[in-house]
BAFI-3210 file (N, C-alpha, C; in Angstrom, 3 decimals, decimal comma, padded with zeros to 6 digits):
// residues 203
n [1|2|3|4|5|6|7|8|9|10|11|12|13|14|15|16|17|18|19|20|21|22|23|24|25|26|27|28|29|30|31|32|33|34|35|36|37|38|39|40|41|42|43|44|45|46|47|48|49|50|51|52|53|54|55|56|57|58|59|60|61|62|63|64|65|66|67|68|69|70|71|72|73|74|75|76|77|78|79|80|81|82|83|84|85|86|87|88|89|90|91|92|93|94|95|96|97|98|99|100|101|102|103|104|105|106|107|108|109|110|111|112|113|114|115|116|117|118|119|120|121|122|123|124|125|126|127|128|129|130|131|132|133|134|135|136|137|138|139|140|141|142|143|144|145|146|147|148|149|150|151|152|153|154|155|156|157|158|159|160|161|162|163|164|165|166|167|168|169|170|171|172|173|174|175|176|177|178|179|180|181|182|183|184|185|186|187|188|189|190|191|192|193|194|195|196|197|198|199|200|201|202|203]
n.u [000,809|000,305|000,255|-001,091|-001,223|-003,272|-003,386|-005,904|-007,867|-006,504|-005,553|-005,805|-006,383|-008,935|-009,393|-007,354|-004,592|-003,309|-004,899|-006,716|-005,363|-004,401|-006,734|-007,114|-005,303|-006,341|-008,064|-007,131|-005,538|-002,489|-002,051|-002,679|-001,162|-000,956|-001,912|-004,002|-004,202|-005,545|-005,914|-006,640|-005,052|-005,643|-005,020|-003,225|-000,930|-001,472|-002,684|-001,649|000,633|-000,887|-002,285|-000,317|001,458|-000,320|-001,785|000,646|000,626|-001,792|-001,555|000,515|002,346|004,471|005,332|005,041|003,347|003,571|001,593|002,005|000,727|002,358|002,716|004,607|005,238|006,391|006,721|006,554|007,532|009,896|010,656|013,301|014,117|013,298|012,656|013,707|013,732|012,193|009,201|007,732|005,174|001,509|-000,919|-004,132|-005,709|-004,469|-002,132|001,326|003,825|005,300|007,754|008,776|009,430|009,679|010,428|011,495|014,658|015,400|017,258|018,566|017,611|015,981|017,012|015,195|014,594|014,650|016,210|015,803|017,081|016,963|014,606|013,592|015,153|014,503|011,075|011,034|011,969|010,214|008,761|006,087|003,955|004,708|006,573|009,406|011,228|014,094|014,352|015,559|014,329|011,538|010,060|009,268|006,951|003,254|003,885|006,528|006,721|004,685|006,405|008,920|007,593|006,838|009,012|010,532|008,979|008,789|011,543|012,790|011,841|009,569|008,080|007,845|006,420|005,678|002,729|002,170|-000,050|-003,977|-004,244|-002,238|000,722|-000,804|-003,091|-005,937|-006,213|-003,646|-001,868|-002,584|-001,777|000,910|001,591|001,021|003,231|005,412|005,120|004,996|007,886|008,848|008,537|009,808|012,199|012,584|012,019|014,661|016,842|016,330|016,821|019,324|020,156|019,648|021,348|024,050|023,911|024,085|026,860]
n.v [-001,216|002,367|005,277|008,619|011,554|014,776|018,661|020,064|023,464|025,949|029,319|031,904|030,091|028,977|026,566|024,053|023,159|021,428|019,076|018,844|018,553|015,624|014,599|014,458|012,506|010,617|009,830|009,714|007,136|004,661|003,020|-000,751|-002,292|-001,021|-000,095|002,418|004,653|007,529|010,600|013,237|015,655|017,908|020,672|020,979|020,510|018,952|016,780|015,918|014,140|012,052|011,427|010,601|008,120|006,422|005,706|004,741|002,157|001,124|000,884|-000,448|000,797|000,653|003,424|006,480|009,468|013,130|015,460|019,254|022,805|025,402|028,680|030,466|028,508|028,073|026,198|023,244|020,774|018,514|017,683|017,585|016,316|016,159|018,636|019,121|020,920|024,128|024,815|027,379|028,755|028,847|027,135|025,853|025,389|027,401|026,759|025,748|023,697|023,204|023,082|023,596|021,362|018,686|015,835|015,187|015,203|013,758|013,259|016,336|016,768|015,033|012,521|011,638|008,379|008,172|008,707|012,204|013,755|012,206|011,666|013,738|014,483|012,480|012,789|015,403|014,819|014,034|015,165|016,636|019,439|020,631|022,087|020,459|020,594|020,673|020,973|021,527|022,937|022,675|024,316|024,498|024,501|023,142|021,645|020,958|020,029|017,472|015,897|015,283|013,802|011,667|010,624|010,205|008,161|006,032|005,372|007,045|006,413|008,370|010,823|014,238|016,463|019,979|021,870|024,593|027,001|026,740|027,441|028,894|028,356|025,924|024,081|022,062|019,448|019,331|019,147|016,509|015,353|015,568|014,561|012,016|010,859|011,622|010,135|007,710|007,588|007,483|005,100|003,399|003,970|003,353|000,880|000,252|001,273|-000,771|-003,123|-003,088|-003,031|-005,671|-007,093|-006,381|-007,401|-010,423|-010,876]
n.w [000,000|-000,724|001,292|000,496|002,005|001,994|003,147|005,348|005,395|005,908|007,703|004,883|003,344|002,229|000,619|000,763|-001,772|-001,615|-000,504|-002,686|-004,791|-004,197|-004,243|-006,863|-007,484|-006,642|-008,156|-010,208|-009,798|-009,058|-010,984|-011,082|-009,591|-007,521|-003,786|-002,943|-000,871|000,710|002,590|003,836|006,299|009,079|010,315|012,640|015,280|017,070|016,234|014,211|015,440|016,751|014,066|012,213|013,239|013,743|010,722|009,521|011,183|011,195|008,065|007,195|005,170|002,320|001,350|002,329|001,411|001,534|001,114|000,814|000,727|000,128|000,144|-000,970|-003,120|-006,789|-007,978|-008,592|-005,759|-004,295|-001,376|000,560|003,167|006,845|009,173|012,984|014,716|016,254|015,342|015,654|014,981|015,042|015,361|013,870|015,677|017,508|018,707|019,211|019,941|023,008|023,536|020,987|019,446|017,482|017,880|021,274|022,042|019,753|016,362|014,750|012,226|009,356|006,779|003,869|002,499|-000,031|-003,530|-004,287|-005,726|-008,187|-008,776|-009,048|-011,818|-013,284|-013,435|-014,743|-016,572|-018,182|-019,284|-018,626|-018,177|-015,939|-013,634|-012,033|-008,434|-006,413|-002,533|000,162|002,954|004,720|005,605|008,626|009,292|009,693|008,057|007,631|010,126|009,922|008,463|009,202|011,559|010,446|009,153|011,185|012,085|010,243|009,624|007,445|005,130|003,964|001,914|000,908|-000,821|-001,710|-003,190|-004,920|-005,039|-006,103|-009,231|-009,493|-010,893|-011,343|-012,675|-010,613|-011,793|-013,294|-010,955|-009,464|-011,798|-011,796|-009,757|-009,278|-011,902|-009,864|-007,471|-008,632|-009,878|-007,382|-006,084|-007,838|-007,805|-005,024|-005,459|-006,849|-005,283|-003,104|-004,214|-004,949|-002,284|-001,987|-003,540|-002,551|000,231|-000,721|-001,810]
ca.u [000,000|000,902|-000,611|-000,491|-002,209|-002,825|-003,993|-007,017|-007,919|-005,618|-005,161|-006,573|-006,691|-010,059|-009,406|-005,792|-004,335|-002,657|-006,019|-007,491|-004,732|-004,277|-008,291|-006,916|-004,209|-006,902|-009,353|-006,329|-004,424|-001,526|-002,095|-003,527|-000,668|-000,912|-003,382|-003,719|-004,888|-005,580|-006,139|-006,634|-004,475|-006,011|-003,472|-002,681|000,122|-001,417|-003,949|-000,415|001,695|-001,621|-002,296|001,015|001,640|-001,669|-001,374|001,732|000,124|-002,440|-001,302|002,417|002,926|005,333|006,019|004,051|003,896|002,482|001,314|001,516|001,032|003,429|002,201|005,138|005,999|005,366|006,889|006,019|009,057|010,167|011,411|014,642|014,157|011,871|013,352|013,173|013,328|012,094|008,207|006,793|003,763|000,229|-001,471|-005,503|-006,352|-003,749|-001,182|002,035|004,771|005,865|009,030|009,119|010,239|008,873|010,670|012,681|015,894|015,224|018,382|017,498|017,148|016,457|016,641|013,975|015,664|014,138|016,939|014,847|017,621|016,839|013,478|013,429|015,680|013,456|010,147|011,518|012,296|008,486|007,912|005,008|003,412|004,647|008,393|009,749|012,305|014,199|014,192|015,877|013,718|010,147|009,415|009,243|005,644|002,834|004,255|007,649|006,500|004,413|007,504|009,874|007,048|007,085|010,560|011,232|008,276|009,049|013,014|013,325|010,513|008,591|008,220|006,857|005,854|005,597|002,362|001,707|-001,883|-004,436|-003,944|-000,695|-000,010|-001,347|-004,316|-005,744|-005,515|-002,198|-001,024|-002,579|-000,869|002,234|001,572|001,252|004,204|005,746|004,985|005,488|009,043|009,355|008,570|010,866|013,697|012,555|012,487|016,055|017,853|016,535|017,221|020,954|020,940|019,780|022,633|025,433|023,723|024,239|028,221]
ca.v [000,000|003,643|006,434|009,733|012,926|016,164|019,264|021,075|024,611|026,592|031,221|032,832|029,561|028,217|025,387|023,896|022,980|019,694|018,439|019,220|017,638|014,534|013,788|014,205|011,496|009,383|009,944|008,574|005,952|004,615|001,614|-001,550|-002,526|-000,358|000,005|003,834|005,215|009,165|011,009|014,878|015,532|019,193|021,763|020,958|019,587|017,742|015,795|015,432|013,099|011,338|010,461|009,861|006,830|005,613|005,517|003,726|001,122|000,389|000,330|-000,438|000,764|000,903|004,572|007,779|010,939|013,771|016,697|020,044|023,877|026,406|030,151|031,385|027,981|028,545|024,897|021,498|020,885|017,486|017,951|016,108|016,437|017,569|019,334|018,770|021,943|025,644|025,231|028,643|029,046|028,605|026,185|026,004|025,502|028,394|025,674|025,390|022,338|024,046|022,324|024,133|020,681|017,192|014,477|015,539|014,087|013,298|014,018|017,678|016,626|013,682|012,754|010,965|007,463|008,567|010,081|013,249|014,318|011,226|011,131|014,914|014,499|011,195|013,668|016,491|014,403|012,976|016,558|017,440|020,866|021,352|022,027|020,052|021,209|020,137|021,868|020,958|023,301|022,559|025,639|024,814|024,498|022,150|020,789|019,953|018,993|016,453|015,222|014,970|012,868|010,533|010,018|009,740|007,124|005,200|005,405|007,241|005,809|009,135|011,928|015,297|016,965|020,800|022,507|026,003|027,365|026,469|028,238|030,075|028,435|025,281|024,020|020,624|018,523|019,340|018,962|015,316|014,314|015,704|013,779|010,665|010,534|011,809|009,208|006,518|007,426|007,623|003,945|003,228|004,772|002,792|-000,541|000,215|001,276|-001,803|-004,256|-002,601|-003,040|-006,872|-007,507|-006,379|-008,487|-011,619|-011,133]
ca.w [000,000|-000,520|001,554|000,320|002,375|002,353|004,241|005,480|004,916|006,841|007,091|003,793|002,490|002,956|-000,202|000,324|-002,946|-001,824|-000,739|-004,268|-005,545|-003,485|-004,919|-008,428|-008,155|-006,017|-009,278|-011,491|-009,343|-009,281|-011,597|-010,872|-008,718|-006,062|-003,043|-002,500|000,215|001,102|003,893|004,926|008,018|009,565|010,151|013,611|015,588|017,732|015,188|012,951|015,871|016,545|012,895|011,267|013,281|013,184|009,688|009,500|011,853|009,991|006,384|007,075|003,568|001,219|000,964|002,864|000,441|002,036|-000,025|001,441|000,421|-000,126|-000,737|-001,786|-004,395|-008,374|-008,760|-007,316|-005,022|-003,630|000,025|001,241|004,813|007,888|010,863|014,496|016,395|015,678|015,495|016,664|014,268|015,576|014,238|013,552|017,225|018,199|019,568|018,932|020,465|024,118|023,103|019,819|018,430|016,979|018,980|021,779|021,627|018,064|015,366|014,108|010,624|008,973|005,201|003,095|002,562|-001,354|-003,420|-004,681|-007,000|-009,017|-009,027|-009,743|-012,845|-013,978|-013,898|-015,689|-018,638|-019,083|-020,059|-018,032|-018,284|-014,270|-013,495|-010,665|-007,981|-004,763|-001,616|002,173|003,586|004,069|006,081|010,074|009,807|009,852|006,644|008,128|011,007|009,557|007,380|010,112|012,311|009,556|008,849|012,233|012,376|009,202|009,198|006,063|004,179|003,314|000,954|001,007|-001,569|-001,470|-004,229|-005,052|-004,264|-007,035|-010,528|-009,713|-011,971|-011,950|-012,358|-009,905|-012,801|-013,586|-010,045|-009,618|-012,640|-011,403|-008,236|-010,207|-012,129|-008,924|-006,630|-009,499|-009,920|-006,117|-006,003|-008,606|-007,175|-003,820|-005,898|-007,359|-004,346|-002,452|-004,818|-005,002|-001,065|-001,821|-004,561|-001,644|001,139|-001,277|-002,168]
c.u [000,848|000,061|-000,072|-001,919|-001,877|-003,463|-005,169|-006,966|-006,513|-005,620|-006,568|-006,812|-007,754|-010,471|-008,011|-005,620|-004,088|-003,660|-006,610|-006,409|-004,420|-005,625|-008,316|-006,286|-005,282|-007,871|-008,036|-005,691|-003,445|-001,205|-002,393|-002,838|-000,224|-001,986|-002,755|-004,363|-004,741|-006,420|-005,863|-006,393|-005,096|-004,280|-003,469|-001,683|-000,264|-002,076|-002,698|000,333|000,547|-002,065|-001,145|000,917|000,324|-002,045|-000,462|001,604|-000,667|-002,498|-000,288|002,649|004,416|006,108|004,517|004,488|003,077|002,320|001,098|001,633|002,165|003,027|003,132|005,918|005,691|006,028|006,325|007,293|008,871|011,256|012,321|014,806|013,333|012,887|012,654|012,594|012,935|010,636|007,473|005,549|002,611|-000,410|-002,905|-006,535|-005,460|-002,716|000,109|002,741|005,315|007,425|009,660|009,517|009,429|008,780|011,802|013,496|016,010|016,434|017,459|017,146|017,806|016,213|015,505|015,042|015,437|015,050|015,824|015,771|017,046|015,518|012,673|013,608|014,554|011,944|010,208|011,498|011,355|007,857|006,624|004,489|003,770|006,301|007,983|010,862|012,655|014,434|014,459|015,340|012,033|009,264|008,938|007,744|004,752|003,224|005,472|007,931|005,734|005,612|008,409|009,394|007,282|007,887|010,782|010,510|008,888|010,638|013,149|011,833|009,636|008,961|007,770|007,133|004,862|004,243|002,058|000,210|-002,191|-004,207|-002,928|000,556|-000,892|-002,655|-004,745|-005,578|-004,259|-001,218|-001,291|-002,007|000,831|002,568|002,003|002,371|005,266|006,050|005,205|006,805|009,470|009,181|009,638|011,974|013,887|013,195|014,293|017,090|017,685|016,834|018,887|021,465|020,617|021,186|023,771|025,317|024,289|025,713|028,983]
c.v [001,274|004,405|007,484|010,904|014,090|017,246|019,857|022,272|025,583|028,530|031,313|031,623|028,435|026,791|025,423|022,690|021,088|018,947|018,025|018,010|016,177|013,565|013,368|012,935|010,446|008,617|008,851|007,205|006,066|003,160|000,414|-002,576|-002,273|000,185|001,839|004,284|006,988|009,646|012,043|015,164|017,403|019,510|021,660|019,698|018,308|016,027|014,865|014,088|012,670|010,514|009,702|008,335|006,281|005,555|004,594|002,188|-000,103|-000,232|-000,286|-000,317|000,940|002,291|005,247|008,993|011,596|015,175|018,364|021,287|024,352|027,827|030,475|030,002|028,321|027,479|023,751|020,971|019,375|018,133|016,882|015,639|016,652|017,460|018,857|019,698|023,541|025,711|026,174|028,991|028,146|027,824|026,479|026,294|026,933|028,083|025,965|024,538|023,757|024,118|023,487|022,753|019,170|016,363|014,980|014,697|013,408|013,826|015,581|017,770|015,279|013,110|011,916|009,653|007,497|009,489|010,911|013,813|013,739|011,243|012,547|014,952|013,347|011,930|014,359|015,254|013,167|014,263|016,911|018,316|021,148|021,049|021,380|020,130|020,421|021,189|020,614|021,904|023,542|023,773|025,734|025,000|023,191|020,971|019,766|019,664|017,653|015,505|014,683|013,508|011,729|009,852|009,416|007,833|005,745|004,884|005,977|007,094|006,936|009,854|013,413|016,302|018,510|021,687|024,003|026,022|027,762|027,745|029,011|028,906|027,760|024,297|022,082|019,237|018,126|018,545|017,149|014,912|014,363|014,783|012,227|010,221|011,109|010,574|007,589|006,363|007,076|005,465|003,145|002,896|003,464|001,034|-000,953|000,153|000,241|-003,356|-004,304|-003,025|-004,733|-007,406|-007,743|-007,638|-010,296|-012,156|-011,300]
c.w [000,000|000,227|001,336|001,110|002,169|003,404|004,326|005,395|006,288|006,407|006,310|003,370|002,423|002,072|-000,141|-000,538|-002,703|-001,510|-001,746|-004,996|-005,725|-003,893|-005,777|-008,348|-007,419|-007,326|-010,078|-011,014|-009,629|-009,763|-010,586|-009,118|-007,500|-005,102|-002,486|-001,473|000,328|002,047|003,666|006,219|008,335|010,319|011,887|014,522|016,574|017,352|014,553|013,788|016,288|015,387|012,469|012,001|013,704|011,924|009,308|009,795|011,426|008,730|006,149|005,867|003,023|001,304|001,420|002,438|001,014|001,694|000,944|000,568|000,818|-000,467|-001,371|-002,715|-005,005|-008,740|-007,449|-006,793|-004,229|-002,258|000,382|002,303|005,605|009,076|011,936|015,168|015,394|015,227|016,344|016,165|014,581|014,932|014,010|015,595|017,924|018,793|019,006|020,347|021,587|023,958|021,755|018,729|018,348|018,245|019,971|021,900|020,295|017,301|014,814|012,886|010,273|007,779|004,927|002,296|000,604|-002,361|-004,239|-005,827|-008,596|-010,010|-009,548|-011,281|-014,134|-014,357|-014,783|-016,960|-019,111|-019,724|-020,172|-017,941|-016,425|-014,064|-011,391|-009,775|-006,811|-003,876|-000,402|003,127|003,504|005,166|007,895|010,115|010,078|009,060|007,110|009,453|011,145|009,244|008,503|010,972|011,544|009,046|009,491|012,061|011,492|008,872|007,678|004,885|003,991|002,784|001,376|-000,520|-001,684|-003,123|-003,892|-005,056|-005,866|-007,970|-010,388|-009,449|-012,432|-011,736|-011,269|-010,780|-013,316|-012,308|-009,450|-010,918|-012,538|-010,428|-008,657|-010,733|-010,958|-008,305|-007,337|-009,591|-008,526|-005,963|-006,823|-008,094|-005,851|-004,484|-006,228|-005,801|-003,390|-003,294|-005,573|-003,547|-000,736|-002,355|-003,266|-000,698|000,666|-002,044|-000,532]
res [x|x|x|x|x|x|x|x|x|x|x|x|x|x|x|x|x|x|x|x|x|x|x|x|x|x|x|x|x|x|x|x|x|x|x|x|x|x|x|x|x|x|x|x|x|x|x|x|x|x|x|x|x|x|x|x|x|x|x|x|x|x|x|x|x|x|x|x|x|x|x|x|x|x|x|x|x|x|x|x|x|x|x|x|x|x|x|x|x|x|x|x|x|x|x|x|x|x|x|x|x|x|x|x|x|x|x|x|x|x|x|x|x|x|x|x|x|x|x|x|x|x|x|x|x|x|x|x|x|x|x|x|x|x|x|x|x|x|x|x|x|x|x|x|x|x|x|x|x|x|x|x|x|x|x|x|x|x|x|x|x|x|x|x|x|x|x|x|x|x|x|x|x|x|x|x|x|x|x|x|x|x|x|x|x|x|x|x|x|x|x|x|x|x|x|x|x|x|x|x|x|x|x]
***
């Protein structure tokens, strides 16, 4: 199984994009061979380290992509990382972590066991109508504090996936099909680099 989520309305933005989008790629799949799952996590921290690993629990999937806004992207950005410490922004309930930080005692950053260069470069050249970028900073908010929970949770095993807010530029169609060949390569990538870390095990 894959699960991929995204977020609830959050601020000015009373339709968030990665929701919208996260419907599109549910509308198309991800071919016949994969059980998809999706979920809308609400913009708060404390909902976020309650779901994530109840998620995990349940589906033990494969790979957890988790779609979030960006106001100020104008590309669809693969994230490499989520941070530990430096949450000061309020969330929907008005909350933020007393801590300021995910997991205490947690490493302060921790990668996506996914390389993103790869799987960046592999998009780009299906020649998609949506440019795709990387980014090690997913902004110290709900976004990368989701990402981080999930890393931590999964060792590595997730994604995140940063969209720009509907029509600037692109439209929800566009951004579920971005998602799609997104999350297709990301499996890919997953298949390759573990069947590189079987090869070694067997010399």
């Amino acid at each position: 199984p894959v699960v991929v989520t995204g977020f609830g309305p959050f601020g000015e933005y009373s339709v968030n994009a990665s929701w919208i989008a996260v419907q599109e790629l549910e509308k198309m799949g991800l071919g016949e061979d994969v059980d998809l799952h999706v979920y809308e996590i609400p913009v708060e921290y404390q909902a976020v380290q309650r779901l994530i690993p109840a998620l995990w629990k349940k589906h033990s999937p494969q790979l957890v992509v988790h779609v979030g806004l960006s106001g100020m992207a104008t590309t669809v950005t693969l994230e490499k990382c989520g941070h530990n410490v430096g949450y000061r922004g309020l969330d929907n309930c008005h909350f933020c972590p007393g801590s300021e930080c995910c997991i205490e005692g947690g490493p302060e950053c921790i990668d996506s066991i996914i390389d993103m260069d790869a799987v960046c470069k592999r998009v780009s050249a299906l020649g998609l109508d949506v440019t795709v970028t990387i980014s090690e900073d997913a902004g110290r908010y709900l976004c990368d504090f989701t990402y981080y929970t999930s890393l931590y949770q999964s060792h590595g095993r997730s994604a995140f996936v940063h969209v720009p807010p509907l029509g600037k530029p692109y439209s929800a169609e566009q951004l579920g099909r971005a998602l799609q060949a997104i999350i297709e390569e990301m499996l890919n990538v997953l298949e390759q680099s573990e069947s590189n870390i079987n090869c070694h095990n067997e010399h």
